[in-house]
N, C-alpha and C positions, 0 to 999 in steps of 0.2 A: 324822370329817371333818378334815383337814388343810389350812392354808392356807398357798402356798408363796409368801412373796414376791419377787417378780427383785432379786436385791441390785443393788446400785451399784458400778463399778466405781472405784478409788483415781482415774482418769482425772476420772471425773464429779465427785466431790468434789472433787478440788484444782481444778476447774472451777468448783464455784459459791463456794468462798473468795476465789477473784478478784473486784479491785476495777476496775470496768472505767471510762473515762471516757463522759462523759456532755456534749451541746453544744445549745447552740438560737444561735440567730441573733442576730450585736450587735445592741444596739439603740443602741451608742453613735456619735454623728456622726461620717461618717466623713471626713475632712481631707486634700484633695488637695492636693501639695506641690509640683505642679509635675512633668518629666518623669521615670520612674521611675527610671531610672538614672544621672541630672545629677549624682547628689555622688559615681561612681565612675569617674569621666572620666580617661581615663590609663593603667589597668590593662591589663596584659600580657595575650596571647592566648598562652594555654599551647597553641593546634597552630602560627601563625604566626610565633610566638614574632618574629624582628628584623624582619620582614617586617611587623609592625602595628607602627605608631608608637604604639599604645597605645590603649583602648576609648573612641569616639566616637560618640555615641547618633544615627542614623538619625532622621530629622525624624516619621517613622512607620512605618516598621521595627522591630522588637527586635532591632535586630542592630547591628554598629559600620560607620560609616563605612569608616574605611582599610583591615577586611581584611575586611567582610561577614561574619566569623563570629557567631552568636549571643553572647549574655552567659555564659552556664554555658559555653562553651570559654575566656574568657578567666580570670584569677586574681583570684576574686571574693572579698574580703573578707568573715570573718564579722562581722566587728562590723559591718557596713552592715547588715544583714539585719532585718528584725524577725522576732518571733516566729511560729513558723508559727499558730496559732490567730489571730493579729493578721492575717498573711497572709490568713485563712481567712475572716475578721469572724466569729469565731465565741468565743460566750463558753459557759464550763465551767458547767456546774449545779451542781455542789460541788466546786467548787476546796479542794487543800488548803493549812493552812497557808504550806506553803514547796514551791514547783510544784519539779517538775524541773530548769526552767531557774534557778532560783537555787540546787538543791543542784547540782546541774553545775557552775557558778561557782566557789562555794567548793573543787569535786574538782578543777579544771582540766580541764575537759570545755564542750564545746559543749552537748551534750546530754545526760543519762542516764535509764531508763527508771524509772519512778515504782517505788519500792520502798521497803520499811521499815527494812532497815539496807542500809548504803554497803559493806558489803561483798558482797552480792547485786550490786549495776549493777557493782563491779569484776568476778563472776564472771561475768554477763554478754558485757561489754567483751572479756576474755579469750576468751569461746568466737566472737571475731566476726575476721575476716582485718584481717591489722594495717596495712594501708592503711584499711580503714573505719571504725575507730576514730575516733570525732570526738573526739580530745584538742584542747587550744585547741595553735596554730603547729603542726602537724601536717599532714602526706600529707591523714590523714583527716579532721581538722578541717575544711580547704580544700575538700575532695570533698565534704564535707556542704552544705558552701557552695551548692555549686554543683551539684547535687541538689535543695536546696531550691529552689533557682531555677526548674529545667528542671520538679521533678513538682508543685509548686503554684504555677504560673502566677498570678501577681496577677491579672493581665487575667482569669481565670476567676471570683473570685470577689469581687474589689471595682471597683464598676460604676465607681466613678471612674476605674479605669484602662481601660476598656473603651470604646475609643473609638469603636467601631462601633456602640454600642446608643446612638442618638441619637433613636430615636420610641417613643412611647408602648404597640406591638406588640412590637418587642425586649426594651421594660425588662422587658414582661411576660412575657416568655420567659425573660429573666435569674433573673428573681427566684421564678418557679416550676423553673427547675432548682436554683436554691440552696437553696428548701424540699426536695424530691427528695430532694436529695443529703445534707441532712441527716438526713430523716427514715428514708429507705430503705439507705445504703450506706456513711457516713462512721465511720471506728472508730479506734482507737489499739491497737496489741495492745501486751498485758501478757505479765510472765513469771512463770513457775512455776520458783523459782530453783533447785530440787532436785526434780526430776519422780520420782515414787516408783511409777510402773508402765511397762514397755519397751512403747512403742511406735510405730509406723510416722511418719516424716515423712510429710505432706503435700503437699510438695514433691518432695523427691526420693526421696522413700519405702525408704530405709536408719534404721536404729532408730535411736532416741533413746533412750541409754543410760539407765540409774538412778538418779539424783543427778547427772544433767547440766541442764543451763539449756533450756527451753523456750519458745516463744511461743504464747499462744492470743489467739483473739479474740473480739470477741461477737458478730460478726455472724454466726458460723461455730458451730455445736456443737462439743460436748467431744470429740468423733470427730477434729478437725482441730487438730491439734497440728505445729509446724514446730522445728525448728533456727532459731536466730539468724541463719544465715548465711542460712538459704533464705528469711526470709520478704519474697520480693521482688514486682515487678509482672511480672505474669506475660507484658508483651507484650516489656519488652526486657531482662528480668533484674536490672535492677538493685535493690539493696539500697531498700526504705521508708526513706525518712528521716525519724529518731523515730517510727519503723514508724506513722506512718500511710499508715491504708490507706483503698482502695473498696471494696466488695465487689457484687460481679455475676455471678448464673449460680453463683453459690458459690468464685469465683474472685479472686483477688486484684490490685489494679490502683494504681498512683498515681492523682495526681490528674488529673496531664494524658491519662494515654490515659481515664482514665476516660469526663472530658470527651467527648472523641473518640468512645467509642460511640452517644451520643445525638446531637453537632451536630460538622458539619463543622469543622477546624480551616483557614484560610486560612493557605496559605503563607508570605505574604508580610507580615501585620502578627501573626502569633502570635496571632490571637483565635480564637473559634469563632462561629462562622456562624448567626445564633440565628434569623432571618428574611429573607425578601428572595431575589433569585438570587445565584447565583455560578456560576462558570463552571473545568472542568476542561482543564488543561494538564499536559502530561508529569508524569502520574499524580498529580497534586498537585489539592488545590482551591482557590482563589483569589475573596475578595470582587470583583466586577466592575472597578471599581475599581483594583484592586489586583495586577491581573496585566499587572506592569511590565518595565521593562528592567531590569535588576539594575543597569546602572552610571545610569543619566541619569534613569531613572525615567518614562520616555516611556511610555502606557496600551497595549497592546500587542494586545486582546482586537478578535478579527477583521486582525488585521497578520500580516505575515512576520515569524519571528523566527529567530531559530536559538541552540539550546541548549549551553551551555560548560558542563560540571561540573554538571550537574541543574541550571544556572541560567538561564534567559529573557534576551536581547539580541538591540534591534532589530538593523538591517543596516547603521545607521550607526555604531553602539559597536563593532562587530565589526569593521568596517574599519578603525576607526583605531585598535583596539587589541589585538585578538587575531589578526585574517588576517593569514599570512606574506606580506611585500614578495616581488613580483619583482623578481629581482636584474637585469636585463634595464633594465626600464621602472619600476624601483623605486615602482611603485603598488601597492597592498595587493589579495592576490589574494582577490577576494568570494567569496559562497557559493555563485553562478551561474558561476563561471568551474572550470577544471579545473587545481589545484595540482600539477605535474610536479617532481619531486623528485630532483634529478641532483647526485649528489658534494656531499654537503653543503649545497644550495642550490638556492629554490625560484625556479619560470618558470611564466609564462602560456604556456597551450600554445598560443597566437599568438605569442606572443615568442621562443621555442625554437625558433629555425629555423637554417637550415646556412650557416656565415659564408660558402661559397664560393657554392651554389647557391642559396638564403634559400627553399628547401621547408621545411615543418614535419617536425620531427623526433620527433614523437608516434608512436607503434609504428615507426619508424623505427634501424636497427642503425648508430653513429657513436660518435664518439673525441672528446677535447677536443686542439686544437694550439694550443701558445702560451694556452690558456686559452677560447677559442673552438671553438663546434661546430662540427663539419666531416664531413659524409655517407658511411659509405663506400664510397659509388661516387667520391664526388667524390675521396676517397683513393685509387683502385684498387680496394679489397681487397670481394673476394665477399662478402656478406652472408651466404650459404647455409653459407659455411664456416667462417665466424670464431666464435670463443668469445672470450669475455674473462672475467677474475677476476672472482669475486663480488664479494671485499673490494677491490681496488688499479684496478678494471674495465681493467688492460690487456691485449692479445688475448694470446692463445698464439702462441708460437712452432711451427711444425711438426715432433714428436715432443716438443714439450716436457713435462715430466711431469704430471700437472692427480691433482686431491685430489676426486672427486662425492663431497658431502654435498646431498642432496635432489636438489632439479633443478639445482643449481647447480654450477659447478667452482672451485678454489681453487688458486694458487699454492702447493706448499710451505710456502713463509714465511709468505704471507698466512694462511695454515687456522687461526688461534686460538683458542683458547678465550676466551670469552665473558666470565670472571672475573677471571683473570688478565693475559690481554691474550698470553697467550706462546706461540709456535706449537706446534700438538699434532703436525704431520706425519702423518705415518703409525702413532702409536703409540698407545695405548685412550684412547678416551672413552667421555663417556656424554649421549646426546643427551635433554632434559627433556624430555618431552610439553606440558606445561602451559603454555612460553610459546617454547619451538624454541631455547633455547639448547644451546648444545654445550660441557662442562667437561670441560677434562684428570681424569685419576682422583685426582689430589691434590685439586684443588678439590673434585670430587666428596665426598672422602673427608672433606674439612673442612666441607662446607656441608648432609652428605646427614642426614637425620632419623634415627632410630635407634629402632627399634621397642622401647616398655614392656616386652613381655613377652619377645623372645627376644633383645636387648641388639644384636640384629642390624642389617648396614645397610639402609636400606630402596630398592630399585633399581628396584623398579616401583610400581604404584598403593598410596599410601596412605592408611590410614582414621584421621581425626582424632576423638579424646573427651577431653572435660573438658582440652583444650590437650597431651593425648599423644597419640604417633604408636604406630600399629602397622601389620603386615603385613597384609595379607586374610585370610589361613591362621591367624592368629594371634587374629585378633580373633573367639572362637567363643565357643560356651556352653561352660561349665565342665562339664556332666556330660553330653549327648548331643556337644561336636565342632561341631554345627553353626554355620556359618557368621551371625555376625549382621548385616553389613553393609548388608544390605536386610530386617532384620526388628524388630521391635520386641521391647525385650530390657529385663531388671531387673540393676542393681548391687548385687548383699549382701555384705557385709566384702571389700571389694573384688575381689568376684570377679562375673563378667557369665555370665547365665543366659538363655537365651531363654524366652519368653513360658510357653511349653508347662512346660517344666520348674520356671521361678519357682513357678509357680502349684501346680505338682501338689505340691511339696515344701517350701513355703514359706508357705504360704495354706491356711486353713484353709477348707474345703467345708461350705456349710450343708447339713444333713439332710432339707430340704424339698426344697429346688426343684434342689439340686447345683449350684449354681454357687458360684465361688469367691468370699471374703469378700475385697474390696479397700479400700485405705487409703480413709481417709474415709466406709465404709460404716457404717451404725449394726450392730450387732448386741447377741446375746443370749447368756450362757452359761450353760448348765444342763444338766444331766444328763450330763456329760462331755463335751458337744458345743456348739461354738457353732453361732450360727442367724442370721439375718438379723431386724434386729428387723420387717420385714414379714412374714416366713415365721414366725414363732413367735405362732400365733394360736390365737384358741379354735376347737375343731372343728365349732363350729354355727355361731357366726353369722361367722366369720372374723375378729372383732376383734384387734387386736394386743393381747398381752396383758405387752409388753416393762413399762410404765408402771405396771402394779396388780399386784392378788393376784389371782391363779387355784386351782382345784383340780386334782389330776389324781385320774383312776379309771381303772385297766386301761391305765398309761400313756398315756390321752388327759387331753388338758389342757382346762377350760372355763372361761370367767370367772365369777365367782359370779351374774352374774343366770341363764346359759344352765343350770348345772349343775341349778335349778329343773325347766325343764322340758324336761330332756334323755330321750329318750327313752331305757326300760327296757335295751332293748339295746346301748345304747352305753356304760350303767352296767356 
């Protein structure tokens, strides 16, 4: 009798050598200082940029005053920040000596991943795109900033900043998500700073070389292994900062979308929803409360409002600061009235009427004389016959020569192109689908995209990946031709495979059940073939037998209690 053990694969080992972190909940008092963002008052909005007079904290908003953008868009200082576990209230169970954050210090780093020599987090740092480097004065320093901000929301997990949980039913809602979270889903991932067996990302599932940098985690089996760069939150992409992570569904999340699966997040003051109603506006959800006017803050729930840029405003912010003036009656044209758009300048279509005969001039065909509308009947000229320029809107002359592009006709001179500003006449363009401009071919030639794979220019529809352009025809599987644009397709040493062909040539087929083994699957290798470690069972009682010793007899395999009382014929 023989007994065959399932070895362990180099994967699983350098898995359990990992030292992983470990937290339970501060117990230390926690010290409210007043509004969260008072000692960063000032700070440039890196999209606004001159346009904010600089960050101005909303009385209960998380957003600035002067340009309404969030804190994580403006240029958020690290040194204000504290540490994320500090952010977290959460203390370590066996801190070491000297945490990350002070060997970082002394490297000139924001942050480095806990490791036994400083040359591992340098080789790390390296495999990671050099914008996300968090060196301290750095691109990437300042991104991590402001990262930290956006995926560990204070308001999420220190009740002092959470100014919604004000009764005794919230706190308890609070304080059972935060045990949750601890207990079920909160992790740091570690690296494996020379990974010593080739295999699949987890992410984007291209290999992970042999003596390259890896991340695993604990919440995750040794099956799930990523790239530095990939181990992100899987709703908007971006990079874990100090790669903490959630983990849900076997899936990877920050901390703010975390949040978000379990309790609504409200618009408007950045918390999440732990009790109580709330009520849904232009796909957003908003504590009742709370769904205001974006400029005056006026309650807005059951009101008229009307929407600017995904933003809520009543009907009187709107009038006196976004409705175009008629030039007429210079009053601000409301949301009930109809904005007529003539030569540069707007009219109430009661105001628009004809300076000779004062009929409205709404689907009405007329000219401006001296600056003033004027009908043209009141002119003479037949309505049934006149055309005028698109661009210049004066009529034609009779035989005079006209340019149709679409429904419209164009002066010679007038015909330009859209980039340039310079008239194309009668000689090639190229009209965009996407938004109905028309470029001369130079501009064309200067602004058109240029397909990855045949260097070619691209003149009709194209398909964007990973921020390259290609052609339709161009973008196929590498060994069938077919087209991937509408199919789901694999990347290997950069070349693109559809589904069908990754699988058949690249994936290895269990022997039980034939389906193909995909990344993050457990399996089993043995007898020249791998298996799925659910299909690799004893033949009596079906146990898995990936975990123990089994025997095999006549090429079937049994756990040692079954081989007992297996019957004679299967011996």
């Amino acid at each position: 009798m023989f007994l065959f053990p399932v070895s362990t694969t180099k994967m699983e080992d350098e898995y359990r050598n990992v030292k992983f972190h470990s937290f339970k909940l501060s117990t230390k008092q926690s010290e409210y200082s007043g509004p969260e963002f008072a000692d960063i008052e000032g700070i440039k909005c890196l999209q606004c940029k001159s346009n904010c007079f600089g960050f101005l904290q909303h009385h209960w908003r998380r957003c600035c005053v002067n340009c309404r953008c969030p804190l994580w868009k403006h240029d958020v200082p690290p040194a204000y920040l504290d540490l994320p576990f500090e952010r977290l209230r959460l203390e370590e169970n066996d801190p070491p000596e000297i945490t990350e954050y002070e060997r970082a210090r002394e490297d000139g780093y924001e942050w480095v991943p806990r490791v036994p020599e400083r040359w591992q987090a340098e080789k790390y740092m390296r495999s990671l795109p050099l914008e996300k480097v968090p060196k301290k004065h750095s691109t990437g320093g300042d991104e991590r900033a402001r990262q930290l901000v956006y995926q560990l929301p204070k308001q999420d997990y220190n009740i002092k900043y959470a100014n919604s949980v004000t009764d005794e039913k919230s706190h308890k809602s609070f304080n059972d998500m935060k045990r949750r979270l601890v207990r079920d889903s909160l992790g740091v991932g570690s690296i494996i700073p020379s990974i010593q067996q080739e295999t699949a990302c987890s992410n984007c599932f291209q290999d992970i070389a042999i003596g390259t940098v890896a991340v695993v985690a604990n919440r995750f089996d040794s099956s799930n292994v990523w790239h530095p760069s990939c181990f992100k939150c899987c709703i908007d992409g971006e990079l874990l900062v100090d790669m903490i992570y959630f983990c849900w569904d076997n899936r990877l999340y920050c901390g703010r979308h975390h949040g978000e699966l379990f309790k609504p997040r409200c618009h408007g003051c950045e918390e999440l929803i732990y009790v109580g109603e709330y009520t849904k506006a232009m796909g957003k959800l908003w504590h009742l409360d709370h769904f205001c006017c974006w400029q005056c803050d006026m309650p807005l729930t059951s009101k008229k409002y009307i929407a600017i840029n995904n933003q809520p405003f009543c009907i009187t912010c709107y009038n006196n600061i976004i409705a175009n003036r008629c030039d007429i009656c210079k009053e601000p044209i409301g949301p009930d009235s109809k904005d007529l758009f003539v030569n540069e300048k707007h009219y109430h279509s009661r105001c628009l009427v004809c300076a000779t005969c004062n009929i409205p001039l709404e689907a009405k065909s007329f000219s401006f004389v001296n600056e003033s509308p004027v009908c043209h009947q009141c002119r003479g000229i037949d309505p049934d016959k006149a055309i005028s320029c698109e661009e210049c809107q004066v009529y034609f002359m009779n035989n005079e020569r006209k340019i149709g592009f679409g429904d419209c006709f164009y002066h010679e001179k007038c015909f330009l192109c859209s980039d340039c500003r310079q008239p194309i006449g009668s000689s090639k363009f190229v009209r965009k689908k996407k938004d109905g401009r028309k470029l001369c071919d130079d501009c064309f030639q200067r602004t058109a995209k240029i397909c990855y794979k045949c260097t070619g220019v691209i003149k009709t529809s194209t398909i964007q990946f990973e921020g390259k352009s290609f052609h339709d025809d161009c973008f196929v599987c590498h060994d069938c031709k077919k087209g991937l644009s509408k199919l789901n397709f694999y990347k290997r040493n950069h070349l693109f495979y559809c589904e069908e062909c990754f699988f058949r040539d690249h994936l290895q087929q269990c022997p039980q059940c034939l389906e193909y083994i995909r990344g993050g699957d457990k399996y089993v290798g043995w007898g020249g073939e791998t298996w799925h470690s659910r299909c690799f069972n004893c033949v009596i009682c079906q146990g898995e037998l990936a975990n123990g010793r089994f025997i095999v007899r006549n090429g079937k395999r049994f756990c040692r209690d079954c081989k007992e009382k297996a019957p004679m014929t299967l011996l």
